[in-house]
TORKOLLO-786222 format. One line per field, with one value per residue (C-alpha): residue number from 1; z, y, x. Coordinates in Angstrom, 2 decimals, decimal comma. Last residue first. Layout:
REM residues N
i = [NUM  ...] .
z = [Z  ...] .
y = [Y  ...] .
x = [X  ...] .
***
This chain:
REM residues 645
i = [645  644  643  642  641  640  639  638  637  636  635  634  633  632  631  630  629  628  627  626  625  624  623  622  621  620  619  618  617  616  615  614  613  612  611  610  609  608  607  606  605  604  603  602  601  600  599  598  597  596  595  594  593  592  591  590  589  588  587  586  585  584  583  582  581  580  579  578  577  576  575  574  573  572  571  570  569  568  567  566  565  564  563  562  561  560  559  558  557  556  555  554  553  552  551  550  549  548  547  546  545  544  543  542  541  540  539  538  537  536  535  534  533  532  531  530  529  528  527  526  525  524  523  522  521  520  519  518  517  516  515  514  513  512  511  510  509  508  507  506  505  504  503  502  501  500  499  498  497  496  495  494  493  492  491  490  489  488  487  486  485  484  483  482  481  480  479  478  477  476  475  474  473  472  471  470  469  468  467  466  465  464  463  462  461  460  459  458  457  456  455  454  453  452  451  450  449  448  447  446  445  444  443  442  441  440  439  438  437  436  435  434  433  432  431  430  429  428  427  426  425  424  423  422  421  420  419  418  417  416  415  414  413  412  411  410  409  408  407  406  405  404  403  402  401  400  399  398  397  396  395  394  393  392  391  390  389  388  387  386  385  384  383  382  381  380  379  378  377  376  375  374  373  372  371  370  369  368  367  366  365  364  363  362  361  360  359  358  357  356  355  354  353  352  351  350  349  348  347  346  345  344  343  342  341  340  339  338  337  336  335  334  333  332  331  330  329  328  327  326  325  324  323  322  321  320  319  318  317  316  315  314  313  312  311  310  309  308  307  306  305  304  303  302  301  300  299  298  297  296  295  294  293  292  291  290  289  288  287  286  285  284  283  282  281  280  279  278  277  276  275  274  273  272  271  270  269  268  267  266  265  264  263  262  261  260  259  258  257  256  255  254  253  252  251  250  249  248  247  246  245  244  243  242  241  240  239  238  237  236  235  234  233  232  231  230  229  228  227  226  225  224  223  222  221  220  219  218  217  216  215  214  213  212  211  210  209  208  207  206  205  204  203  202  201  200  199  198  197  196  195  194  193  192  191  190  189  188  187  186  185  184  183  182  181  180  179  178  177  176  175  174  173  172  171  170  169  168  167  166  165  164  163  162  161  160  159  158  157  156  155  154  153  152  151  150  149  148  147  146  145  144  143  142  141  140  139  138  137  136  135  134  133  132  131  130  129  128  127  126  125  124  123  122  121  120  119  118  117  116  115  114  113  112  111  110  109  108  107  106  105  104  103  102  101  100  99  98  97  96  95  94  93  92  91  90  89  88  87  86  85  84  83  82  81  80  79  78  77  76  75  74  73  72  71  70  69  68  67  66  65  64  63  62  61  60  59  58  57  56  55  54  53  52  51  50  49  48  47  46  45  44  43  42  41  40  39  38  37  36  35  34  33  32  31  30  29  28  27  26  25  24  23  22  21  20  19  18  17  16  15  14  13  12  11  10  9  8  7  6  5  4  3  2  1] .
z = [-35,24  -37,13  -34,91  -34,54  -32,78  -31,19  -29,30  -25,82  -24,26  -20,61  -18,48  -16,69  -15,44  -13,57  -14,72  -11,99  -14,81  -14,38  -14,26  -17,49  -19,41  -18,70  -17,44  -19,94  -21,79  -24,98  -24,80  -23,12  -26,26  -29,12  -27,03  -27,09  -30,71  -31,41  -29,67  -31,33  -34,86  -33,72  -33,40  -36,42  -36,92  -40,52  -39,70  -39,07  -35,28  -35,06  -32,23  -30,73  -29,22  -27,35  -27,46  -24,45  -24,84  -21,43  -21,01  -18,90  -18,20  -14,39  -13,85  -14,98  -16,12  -17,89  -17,19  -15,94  -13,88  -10,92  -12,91  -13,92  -10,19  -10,78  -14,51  -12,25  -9,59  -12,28  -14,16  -11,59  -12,45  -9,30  -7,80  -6,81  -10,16  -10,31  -12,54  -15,08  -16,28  -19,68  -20,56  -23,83  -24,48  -27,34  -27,52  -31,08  -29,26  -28,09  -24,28  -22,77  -19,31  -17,30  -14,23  -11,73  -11,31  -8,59  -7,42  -6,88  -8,45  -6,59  -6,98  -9,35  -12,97  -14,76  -16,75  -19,28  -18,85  -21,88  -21,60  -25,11  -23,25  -25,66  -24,96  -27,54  -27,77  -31,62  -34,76  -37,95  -35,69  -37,68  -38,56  -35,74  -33,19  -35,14  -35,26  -31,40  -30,75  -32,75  -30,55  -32,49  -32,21  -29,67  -26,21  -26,64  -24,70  -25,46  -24,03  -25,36  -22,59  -24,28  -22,61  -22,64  -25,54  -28,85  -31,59  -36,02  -38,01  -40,19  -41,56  -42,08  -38,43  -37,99  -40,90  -38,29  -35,56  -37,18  -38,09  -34,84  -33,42  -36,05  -37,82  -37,67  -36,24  -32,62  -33,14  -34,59  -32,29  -29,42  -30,81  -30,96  -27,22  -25,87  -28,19  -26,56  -22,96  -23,44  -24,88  -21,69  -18,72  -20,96  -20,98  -18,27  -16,71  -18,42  -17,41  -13,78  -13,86  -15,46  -13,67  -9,99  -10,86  -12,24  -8,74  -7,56  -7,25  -11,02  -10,55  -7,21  -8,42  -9,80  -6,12  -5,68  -8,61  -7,05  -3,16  -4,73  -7,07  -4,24  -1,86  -4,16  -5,87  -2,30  -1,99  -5,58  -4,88  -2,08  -3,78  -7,71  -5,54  -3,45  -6,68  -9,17  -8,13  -6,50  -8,86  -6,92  -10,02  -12,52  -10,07  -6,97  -9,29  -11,36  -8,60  -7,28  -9,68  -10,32  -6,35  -6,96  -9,73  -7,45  -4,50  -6,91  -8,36  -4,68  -3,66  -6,18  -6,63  -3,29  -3,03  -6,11  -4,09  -0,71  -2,16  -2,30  1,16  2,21  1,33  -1,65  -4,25  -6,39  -4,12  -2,37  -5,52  -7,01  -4,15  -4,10  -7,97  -7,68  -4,96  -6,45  -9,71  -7,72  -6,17  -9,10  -10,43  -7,43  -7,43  -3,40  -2,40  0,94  -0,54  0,33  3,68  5,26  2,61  3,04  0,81  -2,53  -5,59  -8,32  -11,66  -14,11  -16,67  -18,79  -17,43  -17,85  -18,95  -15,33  -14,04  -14,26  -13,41  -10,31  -9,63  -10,13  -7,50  -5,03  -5,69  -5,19  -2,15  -0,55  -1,22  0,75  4,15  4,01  3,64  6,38  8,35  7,59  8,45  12,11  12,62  11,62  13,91  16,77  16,08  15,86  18,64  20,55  20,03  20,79  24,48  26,38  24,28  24,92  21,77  20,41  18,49  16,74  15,09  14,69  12,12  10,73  12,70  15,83  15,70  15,96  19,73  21,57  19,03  16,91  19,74  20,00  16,21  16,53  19,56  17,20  15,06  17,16  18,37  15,56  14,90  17,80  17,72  13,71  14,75  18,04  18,26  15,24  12,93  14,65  14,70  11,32  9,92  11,98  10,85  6,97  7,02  7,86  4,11  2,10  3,05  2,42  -0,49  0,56  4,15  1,83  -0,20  3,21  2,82  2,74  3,99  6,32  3,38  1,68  3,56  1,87  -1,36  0,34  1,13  -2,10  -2,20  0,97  -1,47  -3,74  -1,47  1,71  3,90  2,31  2,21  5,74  6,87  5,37  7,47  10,61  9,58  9,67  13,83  14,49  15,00  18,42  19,49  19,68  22,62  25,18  24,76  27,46  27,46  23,55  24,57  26,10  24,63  20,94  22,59  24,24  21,17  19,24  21,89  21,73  17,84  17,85  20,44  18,95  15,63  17,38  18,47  14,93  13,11  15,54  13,77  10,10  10,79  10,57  7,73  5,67  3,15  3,20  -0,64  1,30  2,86  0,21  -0,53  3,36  3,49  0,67  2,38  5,72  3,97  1,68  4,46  7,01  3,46  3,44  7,22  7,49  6,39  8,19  11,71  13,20  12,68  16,18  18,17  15,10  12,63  13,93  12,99  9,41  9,63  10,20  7,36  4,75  5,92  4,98  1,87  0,31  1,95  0,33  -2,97  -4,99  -3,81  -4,43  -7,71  -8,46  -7,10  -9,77  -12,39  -10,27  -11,01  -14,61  -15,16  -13,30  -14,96  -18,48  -17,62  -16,26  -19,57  -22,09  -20,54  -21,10  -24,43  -24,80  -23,41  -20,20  -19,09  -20,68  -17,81  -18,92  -16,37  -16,37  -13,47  -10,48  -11,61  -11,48  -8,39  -7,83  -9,56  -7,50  -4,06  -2,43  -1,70  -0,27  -3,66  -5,16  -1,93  -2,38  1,27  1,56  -0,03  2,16  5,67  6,24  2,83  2,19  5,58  7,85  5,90  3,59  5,33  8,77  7,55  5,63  8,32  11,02  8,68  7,56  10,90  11,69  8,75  9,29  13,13  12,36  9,74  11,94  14,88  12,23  10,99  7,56  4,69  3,93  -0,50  -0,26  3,26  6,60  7,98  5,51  5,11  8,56  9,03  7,10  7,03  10,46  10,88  8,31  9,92  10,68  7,18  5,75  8,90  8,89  7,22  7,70  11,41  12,76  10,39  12,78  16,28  14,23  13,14  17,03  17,82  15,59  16,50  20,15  19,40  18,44  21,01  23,32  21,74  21,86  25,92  26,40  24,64  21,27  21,22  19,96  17,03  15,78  12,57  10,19  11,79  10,91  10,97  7,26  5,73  5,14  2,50  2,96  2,08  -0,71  0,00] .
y = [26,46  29,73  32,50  36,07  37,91  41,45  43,25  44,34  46,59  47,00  48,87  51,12  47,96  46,37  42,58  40,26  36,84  36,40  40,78  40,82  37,94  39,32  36,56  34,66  35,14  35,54  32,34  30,18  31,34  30,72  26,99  26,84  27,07  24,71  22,13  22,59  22,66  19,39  19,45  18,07  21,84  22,73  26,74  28,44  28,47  32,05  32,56  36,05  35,67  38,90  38,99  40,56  42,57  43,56  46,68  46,64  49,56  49,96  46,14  46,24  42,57  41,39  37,39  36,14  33,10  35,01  37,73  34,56  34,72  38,35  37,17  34,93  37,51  40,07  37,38  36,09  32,67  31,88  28,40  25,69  24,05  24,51  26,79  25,93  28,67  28,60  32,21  32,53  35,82  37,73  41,09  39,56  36,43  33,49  33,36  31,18  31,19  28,37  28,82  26,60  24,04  26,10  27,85  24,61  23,97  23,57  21,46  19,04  18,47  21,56  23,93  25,66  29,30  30,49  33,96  35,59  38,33  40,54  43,35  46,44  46,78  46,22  48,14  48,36  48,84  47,29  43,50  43,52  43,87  41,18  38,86  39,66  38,78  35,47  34,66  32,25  29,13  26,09  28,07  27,38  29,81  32,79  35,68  38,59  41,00  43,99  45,34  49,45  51,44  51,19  49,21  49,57  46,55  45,95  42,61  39,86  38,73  38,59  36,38  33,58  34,77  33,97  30,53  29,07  30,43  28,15  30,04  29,01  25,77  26,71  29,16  26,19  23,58  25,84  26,61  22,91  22,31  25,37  23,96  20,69  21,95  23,76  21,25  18,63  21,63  22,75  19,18  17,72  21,61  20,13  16,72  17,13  19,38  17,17  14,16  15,98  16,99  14,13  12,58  14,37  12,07  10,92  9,93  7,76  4,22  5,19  6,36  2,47  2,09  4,35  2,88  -0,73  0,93  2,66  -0,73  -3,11  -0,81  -0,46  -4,28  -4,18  -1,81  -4,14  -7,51  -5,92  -4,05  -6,89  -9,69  -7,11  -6,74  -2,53  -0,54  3,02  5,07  2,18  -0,08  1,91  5,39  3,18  1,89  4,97  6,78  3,81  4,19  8,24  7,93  5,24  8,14  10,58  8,75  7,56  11,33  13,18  10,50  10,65  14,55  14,38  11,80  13,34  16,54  15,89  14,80  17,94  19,54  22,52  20,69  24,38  26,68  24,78  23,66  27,53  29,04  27,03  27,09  31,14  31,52  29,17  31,26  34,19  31,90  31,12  34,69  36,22  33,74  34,20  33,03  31,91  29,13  31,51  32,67  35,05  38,14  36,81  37,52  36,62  37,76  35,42  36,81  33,74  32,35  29,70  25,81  22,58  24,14  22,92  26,25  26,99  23,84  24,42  27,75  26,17  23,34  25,76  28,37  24,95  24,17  27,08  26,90  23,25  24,45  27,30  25,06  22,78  25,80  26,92  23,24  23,85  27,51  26,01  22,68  25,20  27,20  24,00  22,95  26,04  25,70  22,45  22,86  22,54  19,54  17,81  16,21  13,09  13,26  16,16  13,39  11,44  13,56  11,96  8,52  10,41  7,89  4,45  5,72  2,70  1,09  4,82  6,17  3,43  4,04  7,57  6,81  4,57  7,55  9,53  7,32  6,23  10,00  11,23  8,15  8,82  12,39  12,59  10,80  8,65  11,64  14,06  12,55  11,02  14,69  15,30  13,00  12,98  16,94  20,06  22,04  19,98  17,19  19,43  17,58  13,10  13,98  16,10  13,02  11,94  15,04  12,78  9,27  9,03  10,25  6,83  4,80  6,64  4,42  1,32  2,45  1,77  -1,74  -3,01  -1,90  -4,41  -7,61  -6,25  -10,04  -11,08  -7,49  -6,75  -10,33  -9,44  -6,06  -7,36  -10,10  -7,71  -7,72  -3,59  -4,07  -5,51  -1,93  -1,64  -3,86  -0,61  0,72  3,54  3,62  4,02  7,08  9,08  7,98  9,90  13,00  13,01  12,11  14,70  17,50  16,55  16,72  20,31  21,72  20,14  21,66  25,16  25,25  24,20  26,52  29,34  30,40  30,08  32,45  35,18  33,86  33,05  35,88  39,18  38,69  35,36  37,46  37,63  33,78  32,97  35,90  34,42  30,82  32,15  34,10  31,11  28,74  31,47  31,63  27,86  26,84  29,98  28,03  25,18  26,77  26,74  22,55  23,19  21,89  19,77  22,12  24,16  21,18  21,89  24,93  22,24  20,19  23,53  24,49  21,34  20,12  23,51  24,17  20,59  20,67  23,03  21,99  18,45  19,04  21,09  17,85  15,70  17,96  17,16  13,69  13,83  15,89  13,23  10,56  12,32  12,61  9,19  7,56  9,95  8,84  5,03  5,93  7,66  4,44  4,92  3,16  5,51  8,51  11,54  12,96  12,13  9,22  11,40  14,31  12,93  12,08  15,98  16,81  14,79  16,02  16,12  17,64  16,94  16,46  15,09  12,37  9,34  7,93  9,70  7,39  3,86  4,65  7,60  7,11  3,32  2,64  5,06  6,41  3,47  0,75  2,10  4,75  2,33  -0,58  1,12  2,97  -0,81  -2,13  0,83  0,22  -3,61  -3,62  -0,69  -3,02  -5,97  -4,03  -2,97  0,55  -0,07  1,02  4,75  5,06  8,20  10,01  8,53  5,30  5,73  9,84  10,45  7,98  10,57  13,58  15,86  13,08  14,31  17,35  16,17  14,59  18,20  19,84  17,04  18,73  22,70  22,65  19,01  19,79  22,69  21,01  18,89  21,29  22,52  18,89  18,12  21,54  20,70  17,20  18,94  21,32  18,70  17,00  19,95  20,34  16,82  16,85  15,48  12,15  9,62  12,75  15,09  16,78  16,03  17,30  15,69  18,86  19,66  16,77  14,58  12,03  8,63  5,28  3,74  0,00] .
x = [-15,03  -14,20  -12,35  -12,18  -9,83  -9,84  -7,30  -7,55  -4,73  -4,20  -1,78  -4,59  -6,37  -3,60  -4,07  -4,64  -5,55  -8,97  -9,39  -7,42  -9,08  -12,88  -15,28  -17,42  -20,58  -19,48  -17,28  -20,40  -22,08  -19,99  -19,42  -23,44  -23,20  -20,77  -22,06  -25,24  -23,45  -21,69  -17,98  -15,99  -14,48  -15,45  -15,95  -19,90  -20,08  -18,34  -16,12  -14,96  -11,92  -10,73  -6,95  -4,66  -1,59  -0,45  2,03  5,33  7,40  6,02  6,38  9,54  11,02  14,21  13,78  16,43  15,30  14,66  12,66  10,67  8,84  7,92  6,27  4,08  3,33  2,43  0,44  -1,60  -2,91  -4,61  -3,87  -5,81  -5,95  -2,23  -0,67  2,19  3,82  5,68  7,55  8,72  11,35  12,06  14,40  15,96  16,75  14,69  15,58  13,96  12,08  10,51  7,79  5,79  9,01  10,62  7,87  5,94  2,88  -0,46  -4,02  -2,13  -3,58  -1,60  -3,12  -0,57  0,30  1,14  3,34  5,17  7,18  8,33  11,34  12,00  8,81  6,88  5,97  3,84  0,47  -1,89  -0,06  1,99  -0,57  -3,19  0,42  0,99  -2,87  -2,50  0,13  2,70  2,61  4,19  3,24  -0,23  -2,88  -1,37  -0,66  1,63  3,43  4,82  8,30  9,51  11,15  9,59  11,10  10,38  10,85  13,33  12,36  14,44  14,46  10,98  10,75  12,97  11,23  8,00  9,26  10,71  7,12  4,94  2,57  -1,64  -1,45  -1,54  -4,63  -6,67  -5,45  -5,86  -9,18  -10,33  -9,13  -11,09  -14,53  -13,67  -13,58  -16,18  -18,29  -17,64  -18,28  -21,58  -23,08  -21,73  -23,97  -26,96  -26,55  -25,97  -28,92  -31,59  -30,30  -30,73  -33,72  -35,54  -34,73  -37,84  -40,49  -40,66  -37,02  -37,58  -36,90  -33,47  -32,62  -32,93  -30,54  -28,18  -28,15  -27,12  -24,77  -22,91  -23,00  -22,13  -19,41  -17,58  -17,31  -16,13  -13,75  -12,18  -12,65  -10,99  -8,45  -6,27  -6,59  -6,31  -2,50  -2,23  0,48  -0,12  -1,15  -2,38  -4,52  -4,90  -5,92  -8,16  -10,31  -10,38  -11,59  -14,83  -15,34  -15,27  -17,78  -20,00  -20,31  -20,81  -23,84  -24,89  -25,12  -26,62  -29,41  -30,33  -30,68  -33,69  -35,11  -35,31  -36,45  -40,05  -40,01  -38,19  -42,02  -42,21  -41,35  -41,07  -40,81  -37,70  -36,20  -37,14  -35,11  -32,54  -32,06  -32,20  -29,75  -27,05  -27,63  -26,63  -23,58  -21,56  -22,08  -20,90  -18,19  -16,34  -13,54  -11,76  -9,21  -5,95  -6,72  -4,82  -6,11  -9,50  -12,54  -10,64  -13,00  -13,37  -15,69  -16,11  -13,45  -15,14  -15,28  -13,55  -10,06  -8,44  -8,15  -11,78  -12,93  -10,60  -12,53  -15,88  -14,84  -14,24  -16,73  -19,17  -16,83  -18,18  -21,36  -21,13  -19,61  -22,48  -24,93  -23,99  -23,33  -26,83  -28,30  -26,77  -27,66  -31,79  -31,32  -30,15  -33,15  -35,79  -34,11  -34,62  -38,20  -38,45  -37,08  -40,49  -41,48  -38,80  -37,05  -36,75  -40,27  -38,42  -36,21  -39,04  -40,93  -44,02  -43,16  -44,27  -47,54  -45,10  -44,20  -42,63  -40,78  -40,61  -39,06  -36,26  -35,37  -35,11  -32,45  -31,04  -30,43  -29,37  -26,80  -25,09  -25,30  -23,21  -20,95  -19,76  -19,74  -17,64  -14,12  -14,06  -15,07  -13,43  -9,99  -10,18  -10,84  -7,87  -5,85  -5,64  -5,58  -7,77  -7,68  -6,17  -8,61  -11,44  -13,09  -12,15  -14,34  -17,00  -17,93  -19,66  -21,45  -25,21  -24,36  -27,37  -29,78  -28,92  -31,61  -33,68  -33,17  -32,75  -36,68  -37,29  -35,37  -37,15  -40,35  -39,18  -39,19  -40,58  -39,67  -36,28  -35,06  -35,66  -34,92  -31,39  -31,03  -32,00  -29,44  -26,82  -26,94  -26,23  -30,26  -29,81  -29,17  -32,72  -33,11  -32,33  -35,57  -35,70  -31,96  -32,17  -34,04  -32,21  -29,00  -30,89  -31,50  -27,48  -26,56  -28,37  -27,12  -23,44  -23,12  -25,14  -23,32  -20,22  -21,22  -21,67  -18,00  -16,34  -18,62  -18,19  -14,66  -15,59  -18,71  -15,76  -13,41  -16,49  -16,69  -18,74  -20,11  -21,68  -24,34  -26,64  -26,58  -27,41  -30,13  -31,74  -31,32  -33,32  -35,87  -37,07  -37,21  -39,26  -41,26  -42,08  -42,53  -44,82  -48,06  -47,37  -47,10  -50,33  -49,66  -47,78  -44,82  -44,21  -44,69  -41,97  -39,92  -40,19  -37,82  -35,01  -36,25  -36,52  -32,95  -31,25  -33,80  -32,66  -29,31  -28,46  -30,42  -28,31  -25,11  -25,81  -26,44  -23,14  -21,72  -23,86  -22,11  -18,59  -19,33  -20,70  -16,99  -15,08  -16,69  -16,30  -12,23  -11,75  -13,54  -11,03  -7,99  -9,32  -9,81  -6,69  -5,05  -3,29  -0,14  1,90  0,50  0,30  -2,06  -5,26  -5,68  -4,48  -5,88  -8,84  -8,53  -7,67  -10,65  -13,30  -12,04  -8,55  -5,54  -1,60  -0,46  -3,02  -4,55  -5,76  -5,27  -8,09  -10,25  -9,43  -9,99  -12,06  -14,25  -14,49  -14,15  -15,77  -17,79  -19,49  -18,79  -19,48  -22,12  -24,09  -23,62  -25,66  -28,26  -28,86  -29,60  -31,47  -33,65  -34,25  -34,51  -37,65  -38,65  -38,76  -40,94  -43,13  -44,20  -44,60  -42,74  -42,94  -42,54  -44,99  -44,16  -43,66  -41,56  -38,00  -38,09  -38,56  -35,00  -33,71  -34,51  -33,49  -30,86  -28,53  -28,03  -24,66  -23,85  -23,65  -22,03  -19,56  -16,43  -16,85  -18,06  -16,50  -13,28  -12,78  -12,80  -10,86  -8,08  -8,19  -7,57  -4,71  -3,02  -3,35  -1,54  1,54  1,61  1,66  4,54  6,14  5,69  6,29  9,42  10,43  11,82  9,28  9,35  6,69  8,32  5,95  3,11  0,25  -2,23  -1,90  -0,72  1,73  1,79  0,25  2,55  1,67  0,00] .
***
């Protein structure tokens, strides 16, 4: 097995001989980056309890309220989250790490790189299941403040049915104030998340040990063969419920997303030391309630609760689901701004709320729309019933992506035999495509949703990238570099003091923006920087290998950056870094020659005329070139370019 890399929070310098007082220090770091991981990390699968086990015994697939079936569903809301959590994910998937990081791009990252051992078809497999995957991510962002917020607000309904008709615009007010708030950053709700989670992790448990000490025999249900006579006995409709069953793992795919941010061991730490026993216990403590009170089956996890201290349930359950939310908008803007990096996606606005913190963004664009699908999820189904399905299906189909990653990263990456990956990804399989095809079931109920929007945005993620791939052929193809110099050189043409920066997504030809420059203009600076920077499938490149200079004569230099999907592809700071390397730089002296593609679907490119269209469109549509790449504004010039696809 590889050995894991260090991370965040492991310390590598901790020692059998350091002393107590650094040792100390050592393990206070791991905690405090737990105490955070239990905010940002398990927020999601935290709240899961508001849903899930309501979604199982009321609503329109409930299965009967039966001492076996109550066995049966706890049994397999026992083994989901052990196999599923704390084995497949805590144990197995983050030893997959990209350089220290994690989430659907960096495994794919892992299996997309130019590798020998790759076919292109094989290549071209990883890359569409990471794409569908991160399109059933953006899913999952959409639904989870939804079905988050709207089941915490639902509990007023519980102390009284007066309630109902406010449920849906107290929902509706609490998530518009979430998405208008996030222009301020995270960096201050950041530091309650950790302190409110254990609030929220040590009052479920203590709900749920409450009563599982009234009806102690439910814990016979961690026995598997509750979970076999469950099947054997409801046939198909065991199957349905399978497909609630699910809920419980909700954010799980958030352990393998932050694990640059807290580290291997500390999201171990907290999971281990509070959440995994917090819910295990809430939700058996559900399952005791409904043994000796079937009629709270409509929302059990209120049912737990006094009746005197609803109220500030429902309020903690409320700040809870909004960190939950908040954890997950904020790996949308994450995972938009590696698409971005990574050639999946067109440039969109990024501003940087925290000068400390480098992943703190914020996509107004990114999260407007956000706003608007929340919104019209939660106007639209109107009950987190109606949502259950459409959240299901997000889940499981990441869930089986990453398995399928996996599987290739252990077999071609880190050289595992067949016989020790086939059995353990196919353990992993049984369980993700088990929990899919029952979500299957539920498309007319909601799970339409989810398939509608993962496809749409595969859709636009997969036809920019090939309508970005058939322009660098096109502009790359036009005049070889070697060659232009080489004409260059025969012509007298007229230099102006100070240097012109020319960008250019292919370092092999020659801009197309320095030929439109040359071509009107009749002259050129005395010193050219031709700049490609080349996207590179690790979240962050080292100083040392992020930039190369040559010197191509005649005033000319090529600069090749490679940026991380992590990083931000600031020019200044990139062309400061080549000064080291001996490139003649001024900042002051410098101006920035940028091209303006306009593309026009009516060319021979083998890309459908659809394809083509929407590709015209996304380029339109996206972010300007200078403010993507840190441009000062006043040292700008924009140049037109049209292209035929």
């Amino acid at each position: 097995m590889r050995q894991p890399k260090t991370h965040p929070g492991e310390h590598p310098g901790a020692s059998p001989h350091d002393p107590p007082s650094r040792k100390r220090l050592l393990k206070n770091g791991t905690f405090l980056l737990a105490l955070g991981a239990l905010g940002v990390v398990y927020g999601d699968i935290g709240t899961s309890p508001l849903y899930t086990i309501k979604e199982c015994f009321h609503g329109q697939h409930a299965i009967a309220l039966t001492q076996g079936n109550i066995y049966g569903v706890m049994s397999l809301v026992f083994w989901s989250l052990t196999i599923v959590v704390s084995i497949k994910y805590v144990m197995f998937i983050l030893l997959a790490d990209n350089h220290g990081e994690g989430g659907i791009f960096a495994l794919l990252g892992l299996v997309s790189g130019d590798r020998k051992d790759f076919s292109p078809r094989l290549r071209a497999f990883a890359v569409f299941a990471g794409i569908l995957g991160a399109g059933l991510l953006y899913g999952d962002g959409i639904i989870t403040p939804a079905i988050s917020v709207l089941s915490a607000v639902e509990g007023l309904e519980v102390a009284t049915k007066a309630a109902t008709p406010v449920v849906l615009p107290i929902t509706c007010v609490v998530l518009f104030l979430l998405f208008f708030l996030q222009h301020r950053g995270t960096a201050d709700i950041g530091k309650i998340f950790g302190p409110v989670m254990v609030i929220w992790f040590g009052t479920i448990a203590a709900l749920g040990l409450g009563f599982i000490a009234r009806e102690p025999r439910i814990l016979l249900a961690v026995n598997p063969a509750y979970a076999y006579r469950f099947f054997l006995q409801n046939h198909l409709h065991a199957f349905v419920v399978f497909g609630s069953v699910v809920l419980c793992l909700t954010g799980g795919e958030a352990l393998y997303a932050d694990l640059g941010h807290f580290g291997r061991k500390a999201i171990r730490l907290s999971w281990m030391g509070m959440a995994f026993p917090a819910l295990l216990l809430n939700y058996f403590g559900q399952g005791a309630l409904l043994l000796s009170s079937p009629e709270l089956s409509e929302n059990p996890f209120y049912g737990l609760v006094p009746r005197d201290l609803l109220y500030p349930m429902v309020g903690l359950a409320t700040i809870a689901t909004v960190i939950a939310s908040q954890a997950l908008i904020s790996g949308v803007f994450s995972l938009t701004q590696q698409a971005i990096e990574l050639g999946f996606c067109p440039r969109l606005a990024i501003v940087h709320t925290s000068r400390e913190v480098r992943g703190q963004i914020y996509m107004p664009g990114v999260n407007y729309s956000l706003m608007v699908a929340c919104l019209g999820v939660v106007i639209g189904f109107r009950e987190s019933s109606g949502l259950a399905g459409a959240y299901g299906i997000a889940v499981t189909g990441t869930m089986t992506i990453t398995s399928v990653l996996f599987f290739l990263v252990i077999t071609h990456a880190w050289g595992w035999p067949r016989w020790k990956s086939v059995p353990l990804v196919g353990i992993f399989l049984l369980f993700d495509v088990s929990y899919f095809g029952a979500n299957l079931l539920k498309v007319e109920d909601g799970g339409w949703f989810t398939l509608v929007a993962a496809a749409l945005l595969t859709i636009g993620m997969t036809t920019w990238r090939k309508g970005r791939a058939e322009v660098m052929q096109r502009i790359g193809a036009r005049l070889p570099l070697d060659l232009f110099l080489e004409d260059f050189a025969k012509h007298n043409i007229p230099r102006v003091p100070g240097t012109a920066v020319f960008m250019s997504i292919t370092p092999k030809g020659t801009s197309p923006v320095l030929l439109h420059h040359l071509k009107h203009n009749k002259l050129l600076h005395e010193k050219v920087i031709l700049l490609a920077i080349l996207p590179a499938n690790v979240p962050v490149v080292a100083g040392k290998d992020r930039v190369k200079v040559e010197d191509l004569g005649q005033g000319f230099y090529r600069v090749v950056a490679q940026n991380g999907y992590m990083q931000s592809p600031r020019v200044p700071e990139i062309l400061k870094m080549a000064k080291e390397y001996g490139l003649p730089f001024n900042e002051n002296e410098t101006t920035y020659f940028l091209g303006r593609m306009t593309v026009f679907p009516t060319g021979d490119s083998k890309m459908s005329h659809w394809r083509k269209g929407l590709f015209a469109f996304l380029a339109r549509n996206s972010g300007s070139p200078a403010g993507h790449f840190g441009l000062p504004a006043n040292q700008v010039v924009e140049l037109g370019a049209q292209i035929q696809l």
